[in-house]
KOLKE-695987 format. One record per residue (C-alpha): residue number from 1; x, y, z. Coordinates in pm, 1 decimal, always signed. Layout:
BEGIN
NUM,X,Y,Z
...
***
This chain:
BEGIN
1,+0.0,+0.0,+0.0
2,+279.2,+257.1,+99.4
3,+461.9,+168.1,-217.0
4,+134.7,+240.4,-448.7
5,+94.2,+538.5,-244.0
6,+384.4,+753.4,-269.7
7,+357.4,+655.5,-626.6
8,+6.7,+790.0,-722.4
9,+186.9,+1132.0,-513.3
10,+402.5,+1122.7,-811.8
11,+169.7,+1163.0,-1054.7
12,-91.7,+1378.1,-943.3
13,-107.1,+1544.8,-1307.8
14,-465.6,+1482.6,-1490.0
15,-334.4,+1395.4,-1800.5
16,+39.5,+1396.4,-1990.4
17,+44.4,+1483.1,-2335.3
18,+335.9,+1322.7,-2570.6
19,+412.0,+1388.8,-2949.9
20,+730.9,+1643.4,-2921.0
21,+1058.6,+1477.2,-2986.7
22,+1247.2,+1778.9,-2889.8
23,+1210.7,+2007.9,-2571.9
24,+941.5,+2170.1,-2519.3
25,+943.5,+2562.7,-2482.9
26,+582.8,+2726.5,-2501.2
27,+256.0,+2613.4,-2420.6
28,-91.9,+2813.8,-2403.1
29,-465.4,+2788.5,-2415.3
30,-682.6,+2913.4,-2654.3
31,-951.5,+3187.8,-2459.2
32,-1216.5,+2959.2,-2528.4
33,-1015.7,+2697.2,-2339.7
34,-1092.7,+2427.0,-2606.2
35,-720.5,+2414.4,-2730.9
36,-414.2,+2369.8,-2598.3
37,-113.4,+2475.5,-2827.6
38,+275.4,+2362.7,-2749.8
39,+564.2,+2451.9,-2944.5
40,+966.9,+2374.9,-2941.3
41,+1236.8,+2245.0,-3102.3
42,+1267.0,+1923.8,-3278.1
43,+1127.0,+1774.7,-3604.5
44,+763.6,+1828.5,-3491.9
45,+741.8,+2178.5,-3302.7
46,+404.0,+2293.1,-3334.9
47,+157.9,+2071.0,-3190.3
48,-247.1,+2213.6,-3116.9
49,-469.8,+1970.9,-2942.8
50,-838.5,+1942.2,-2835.8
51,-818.2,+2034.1,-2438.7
52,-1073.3,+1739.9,-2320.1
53,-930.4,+1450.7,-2519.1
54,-545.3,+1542.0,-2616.8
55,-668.5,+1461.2,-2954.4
56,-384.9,+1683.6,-3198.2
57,-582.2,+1912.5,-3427.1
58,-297.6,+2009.2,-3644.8
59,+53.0,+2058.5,-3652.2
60,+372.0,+2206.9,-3839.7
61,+735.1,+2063.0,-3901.2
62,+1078.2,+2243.1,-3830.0
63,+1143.1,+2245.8,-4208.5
64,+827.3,+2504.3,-4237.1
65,+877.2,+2719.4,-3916.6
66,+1185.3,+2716.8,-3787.0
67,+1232.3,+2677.3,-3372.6
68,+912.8,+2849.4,-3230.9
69,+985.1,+3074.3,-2935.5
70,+660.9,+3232.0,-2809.4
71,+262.0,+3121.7,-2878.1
72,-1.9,+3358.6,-2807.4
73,-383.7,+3299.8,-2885.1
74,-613.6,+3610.7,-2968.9
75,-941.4,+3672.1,-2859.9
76,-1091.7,+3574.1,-3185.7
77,-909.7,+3227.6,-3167.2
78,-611.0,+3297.9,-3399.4
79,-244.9,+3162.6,-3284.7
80,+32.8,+3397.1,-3305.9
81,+395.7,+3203.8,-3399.3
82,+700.5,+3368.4,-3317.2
83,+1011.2,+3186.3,-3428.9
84,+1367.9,+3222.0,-3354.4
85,+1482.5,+3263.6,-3721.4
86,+1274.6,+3590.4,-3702.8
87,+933.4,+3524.8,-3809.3
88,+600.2,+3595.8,-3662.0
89,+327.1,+3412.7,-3856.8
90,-82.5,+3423.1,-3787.5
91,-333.6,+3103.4,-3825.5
92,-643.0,+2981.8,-3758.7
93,-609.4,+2785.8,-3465.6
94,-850.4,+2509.5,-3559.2
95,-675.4,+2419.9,-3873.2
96,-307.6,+2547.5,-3881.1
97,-426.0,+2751.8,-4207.2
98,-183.0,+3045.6,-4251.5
99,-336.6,+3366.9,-4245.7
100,-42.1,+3620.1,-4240.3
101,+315.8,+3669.1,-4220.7
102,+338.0,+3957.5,-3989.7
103,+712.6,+4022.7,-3953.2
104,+992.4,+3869.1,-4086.7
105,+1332.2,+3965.7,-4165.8
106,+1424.9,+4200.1,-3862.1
107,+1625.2,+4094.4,-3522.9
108,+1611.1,+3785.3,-3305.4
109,+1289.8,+3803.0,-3169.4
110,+1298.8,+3816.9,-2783.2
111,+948.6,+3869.7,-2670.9
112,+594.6,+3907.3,-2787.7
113,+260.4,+4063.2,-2643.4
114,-96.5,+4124.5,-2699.6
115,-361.7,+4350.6,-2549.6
116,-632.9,+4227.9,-2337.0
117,-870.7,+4300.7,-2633.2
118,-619.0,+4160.0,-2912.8
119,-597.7,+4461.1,-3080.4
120,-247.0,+4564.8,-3102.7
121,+47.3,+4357.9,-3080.2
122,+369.4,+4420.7,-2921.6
123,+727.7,+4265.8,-3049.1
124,+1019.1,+4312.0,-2899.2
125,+1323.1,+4230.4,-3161.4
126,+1698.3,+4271.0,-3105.9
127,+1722.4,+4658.1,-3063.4
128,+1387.5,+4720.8,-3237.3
129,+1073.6,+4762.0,-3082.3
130,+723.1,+4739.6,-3335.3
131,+343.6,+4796.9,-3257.7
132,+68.8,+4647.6,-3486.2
133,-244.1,+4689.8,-3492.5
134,-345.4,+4306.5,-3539.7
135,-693.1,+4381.9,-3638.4
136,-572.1,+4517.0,-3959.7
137,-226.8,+4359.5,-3977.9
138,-65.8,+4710.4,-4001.4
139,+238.6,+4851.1,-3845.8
140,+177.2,+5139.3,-3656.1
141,+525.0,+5226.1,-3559.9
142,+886.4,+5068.2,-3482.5
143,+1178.6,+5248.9,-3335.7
144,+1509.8,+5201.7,-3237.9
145,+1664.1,+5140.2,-2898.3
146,+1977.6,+5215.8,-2770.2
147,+2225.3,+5123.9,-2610.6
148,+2093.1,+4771.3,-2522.4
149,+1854.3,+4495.4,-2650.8
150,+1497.7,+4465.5,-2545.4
151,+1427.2,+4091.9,-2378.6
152,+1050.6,+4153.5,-2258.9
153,+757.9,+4382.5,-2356.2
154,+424.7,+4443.2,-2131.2
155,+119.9,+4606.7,-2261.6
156,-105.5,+4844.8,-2016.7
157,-434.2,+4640.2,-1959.0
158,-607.3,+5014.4,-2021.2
159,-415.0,+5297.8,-2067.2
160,-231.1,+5338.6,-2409.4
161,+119.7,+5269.6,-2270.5
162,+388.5,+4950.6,-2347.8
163,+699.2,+4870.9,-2137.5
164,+1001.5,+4717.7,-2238.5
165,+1267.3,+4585.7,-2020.9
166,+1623.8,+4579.3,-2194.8
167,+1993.5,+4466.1,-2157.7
168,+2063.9,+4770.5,-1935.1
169,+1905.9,+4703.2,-1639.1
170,+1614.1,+4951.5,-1823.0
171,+1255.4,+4976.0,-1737.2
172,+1127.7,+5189.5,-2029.2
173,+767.2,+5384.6,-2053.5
174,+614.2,+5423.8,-2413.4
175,+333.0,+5589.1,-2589.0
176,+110.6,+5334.1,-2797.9
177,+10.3,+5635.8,-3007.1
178,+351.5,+5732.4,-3164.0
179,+627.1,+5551.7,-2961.9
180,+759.5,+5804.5,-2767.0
181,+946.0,+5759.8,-2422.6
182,+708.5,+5850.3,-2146.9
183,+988.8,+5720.1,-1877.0
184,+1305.1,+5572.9,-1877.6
185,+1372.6,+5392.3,-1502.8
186,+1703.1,+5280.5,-1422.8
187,+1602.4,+4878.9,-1267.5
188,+1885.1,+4768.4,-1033.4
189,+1845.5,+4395.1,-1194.8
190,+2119.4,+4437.2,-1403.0
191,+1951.4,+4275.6,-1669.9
192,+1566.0,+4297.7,-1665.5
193,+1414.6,+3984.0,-1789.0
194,+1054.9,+4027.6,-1724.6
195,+774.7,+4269.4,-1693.9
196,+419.1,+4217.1,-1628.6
197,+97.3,+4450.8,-1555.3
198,-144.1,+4364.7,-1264.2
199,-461.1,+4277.3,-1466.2
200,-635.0,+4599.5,-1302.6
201,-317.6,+4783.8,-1439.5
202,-254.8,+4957.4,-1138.8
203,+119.1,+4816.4,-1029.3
204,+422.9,+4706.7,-1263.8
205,+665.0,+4385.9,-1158.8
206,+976.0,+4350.2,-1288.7
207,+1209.3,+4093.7,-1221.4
208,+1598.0,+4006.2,-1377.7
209,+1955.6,+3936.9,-1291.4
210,+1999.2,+4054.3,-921.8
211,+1777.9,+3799.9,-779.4
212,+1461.4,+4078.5,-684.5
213,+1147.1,+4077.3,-775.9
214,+1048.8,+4524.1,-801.8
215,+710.9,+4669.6,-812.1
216,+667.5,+4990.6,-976.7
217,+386.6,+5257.1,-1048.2
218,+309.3,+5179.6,-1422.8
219,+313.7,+5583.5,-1499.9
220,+506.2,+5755.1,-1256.5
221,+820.3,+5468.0,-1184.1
222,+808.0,+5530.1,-820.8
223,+963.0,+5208.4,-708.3
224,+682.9,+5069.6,-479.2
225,+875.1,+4745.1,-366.0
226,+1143.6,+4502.0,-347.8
227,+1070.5,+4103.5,-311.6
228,+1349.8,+3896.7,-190.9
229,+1380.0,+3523.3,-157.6
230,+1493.7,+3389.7,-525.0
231,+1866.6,+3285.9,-516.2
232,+1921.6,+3342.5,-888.3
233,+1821.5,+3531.2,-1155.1
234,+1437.0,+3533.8,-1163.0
235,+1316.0,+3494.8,-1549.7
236,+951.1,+3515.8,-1529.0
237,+690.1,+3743.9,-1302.7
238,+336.5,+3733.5,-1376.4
***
C-alpha cells in the first residue's frame, strides 16, 4: 500500500500529453479553453490539441517554421507564432491555415505581447521595438533602442502605454500612439528579464539578474517594492 501510495503522489497530473521529440518551450490555451497549443524544437514543433481529449488538431514541421519561441492565442481564436529565425506568422487555430506573415526579416525576436482586447500587438526584436495593430495587420510604428537589446515587452491592460525591459538594467515607458518615451527607469536587476501589468493595471513587476522581484507605479516609476527570496536570476513574473 505505501509503495502504491507515494507513487500515485508522483503523478498527481490529470493527463500527460506526448508527441514532441524535442524540448518543449511554449505552451498556451486558446480563450475559449478548447485548445491547448505547445511549441519547441525538434522535427515536430508545433503541436495544437483538443483540451478534453489530447486529440492533436494540427501541426507544423521544423522544415516550415523554424524553432518556435513564443505562442499567443487572440481573442478571436487565432495563434500567433514567433520563431527564432525571425518570423512571426498568424493562423487559424482550428486548422493550422496560414493567415499572415506579420514580420519577418528584422532581429532575433525576444518577446511578444498582446492587449487584453487583441488589438495591437507588441514585439520586442533585437534593438527594435514594433506595434501592430493586429486587427488590420498594419504597423503602426517601430523604433530604435539604444544602447541595449529589449528581452521583454508588457502592454497596459487600459491605458495606451507599453513597457520594455532591456539589456541595461532599463525599465522603459512608451506611448502606444507614436512611440515616444514617457519614462526611462534605471532597474537595479542588471539585466531585466521580465515585466508584467497587474490585470487591473494599477502596479508594474519587474524581475531580472539581481535575484529581486520590483514593483513599480506603471506611470510615474516610483519604485513601490522590493521582493526577496529567489537565489538566482528570476526569469519570469506574472
Amino acid at each position: 500500500w505505501e509503495w502504491h501510495y507515494l507513487k500515485r503522489q508522483c503523478h498527481t497530473e490529470l493527463a500527460t500529453h506526448t508527441g514532441h521529440d524535442g524540448p518543449v518551450h511554449t505552451v498556451a490555451w486558446s480563450p475559449d479553453a478548447q485548445l491547448i497549443a505547445s511549441a519547441g524544437s525538434g522535427n515536430t514543433v508545433v503541436i495544437v490539441r483538443d483540451a478534453a481529449t489530447g486529440n492533436t488538431r494540427w501541426q507544423l514541421p521544423a522544415k516550415e517554421v523554424g524553432e518556435v519561441s513564443r505562442l499567443l492565442f487572440t481573442p478571436s481564436n487565432q495563434l500567433i507564432i514567433t520563431t527564432k529565425q525571425v518570423m512571426l506568422t498568424l493562423r487559424e487555430a482550428g486548422s493550422g491555415k496560414l493567415v499572415k506573415t506579420v514580420l519577418q526579416n528584422a532581429q532575433p525576436i525576444a518577446d511578444a505581447t498582446l492587449s487584453p482586447n487583441g488589438q495591437l500587438l507588441a514585439i520586442a526584436a533585437g534593438n527594435w521595438l514594433y506595434l501592430y495593430d493586429l486587427v488590420n495587420t498594419t504597423l503602426l510604428w517601430s523604433k530604435e533602442v539604444r544602447p541595449g537589446d529589449l528581452l521583454t515587452i508588457a502592454l497596459h491592460p487600459s491605458q495606451p502605454l507599453l513597457a520594455t525591459g532591456d539589456t541595461n538594467g532599463n525599465l522603459i515607458l512608451w506611448k502606444n500612439k507614436d512611440g515616444e518615451i514617457s519614462k526611462t527607469i534605471p532597474t537595479y536587476h542588471g539585466v531585466v528579464r521580465s515585466l508584467a501589468f497587474s490585470p487591473h493595471g494599477q502596479e508594474l513587476a519587474s524581475s531580472g539578474d539581481d535575484k529581486m522581484i520590483r514593483l513599480w507605479h506603471p506611470t510615474t516609476g516610483e519604485a513601490r517594492q522590493t521582493l526577496a527570496g529567489h537565489t538566482e536570476k528570476v526569469r519570469k513574473v506574472v
